[in-house]
N, C-alpha and C positions, 0 to 999 in steps of 0.2 A: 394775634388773633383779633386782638381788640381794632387794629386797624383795619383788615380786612373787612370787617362789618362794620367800619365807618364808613369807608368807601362803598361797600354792598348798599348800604341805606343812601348813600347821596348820589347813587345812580337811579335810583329809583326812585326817590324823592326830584329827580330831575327829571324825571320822564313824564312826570304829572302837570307842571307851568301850564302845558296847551289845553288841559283843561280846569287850573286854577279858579279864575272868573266866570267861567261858562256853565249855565246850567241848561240839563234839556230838556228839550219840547216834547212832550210823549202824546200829547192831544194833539188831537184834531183841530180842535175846533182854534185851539192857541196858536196853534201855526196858520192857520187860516185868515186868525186876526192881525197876525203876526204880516204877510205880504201881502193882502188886501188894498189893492190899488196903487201899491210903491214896487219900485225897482229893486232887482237885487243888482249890488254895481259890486264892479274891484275890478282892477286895470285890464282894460281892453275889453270886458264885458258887459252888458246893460240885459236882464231876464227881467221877463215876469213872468210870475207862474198864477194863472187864473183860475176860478174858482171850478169854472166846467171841467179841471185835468187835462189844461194843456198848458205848455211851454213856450213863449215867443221871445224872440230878443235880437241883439246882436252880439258876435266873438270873434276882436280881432278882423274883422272889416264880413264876416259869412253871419250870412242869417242862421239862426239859431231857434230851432222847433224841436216839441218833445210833447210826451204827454208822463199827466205823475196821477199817483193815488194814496192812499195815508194807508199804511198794513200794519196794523200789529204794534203802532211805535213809532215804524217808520216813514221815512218820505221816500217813497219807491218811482223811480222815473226812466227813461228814457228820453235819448236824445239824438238829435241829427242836426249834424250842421256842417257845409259844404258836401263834399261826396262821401265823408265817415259820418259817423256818431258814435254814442254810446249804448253799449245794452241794458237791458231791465239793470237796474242795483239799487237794492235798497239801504238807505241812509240815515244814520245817527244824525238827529238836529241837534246843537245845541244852541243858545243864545247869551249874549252879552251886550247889552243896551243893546244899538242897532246892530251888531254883526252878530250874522249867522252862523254857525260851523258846520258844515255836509261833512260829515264822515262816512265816506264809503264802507260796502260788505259788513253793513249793521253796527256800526261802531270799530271795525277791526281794520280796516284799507288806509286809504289816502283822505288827505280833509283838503278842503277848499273853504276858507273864508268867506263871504259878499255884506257888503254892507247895505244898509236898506234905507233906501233915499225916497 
């Protein structure tokens, strides 16, 4: 029994690493000051997201436009680039020195790192 719940705990205790360092952004105002005038970069990517709630950049050689708003926590945005995008989804921030974390679907989806240049 005793093994079993060694292993039960260092699976779960392994699930945590991705957000070890990262604490999150719940203001407004902190994420605000947070990409104010810099890039969010990670390969093949260069955004900025400006202060009027909109989205510009490049991905991967396609223009890259959206528009975002701060709800409740989150960073909620939209996106379009080439002839898809993405729909509304709101976004867990977290931060660690310059990298950002997006976590999709309020904290419970996919994340996406960017670092802030």
């Amino acid at each position: 029994m005793r093994g079993v719940f060694a292993i039960g705990a260092a699976a779960v205790l392994a699930a945590f690493p991705a957000f070890a360092d990262f604490q999150p952004v719940w203001e407004e105002a902190n994420f605000r000051a947070l990409v104010e005038g810099r890039e969010l970069t990670r390969f093949g990517v260069r955004l900025q997201v400006l202060p009027q709630g909109e989205i510009t950049g490049r991905g991967f050689g396609m223009e890259v436009g959206g528009s975002w708003e701060w709800r409740n926590g989150y960073f909620c945005r939209t996106l379009e680039f080439g002839q898809s995008g993405d729909p509304y989804n709101c976004q867990l921030v977290l931060r660690n020195g310059d990298t950002l974390r997006f976590i999709s679907d309020q904290g419970q989806g996919d994340q996406a790192d960017l670092r802030l240049r």
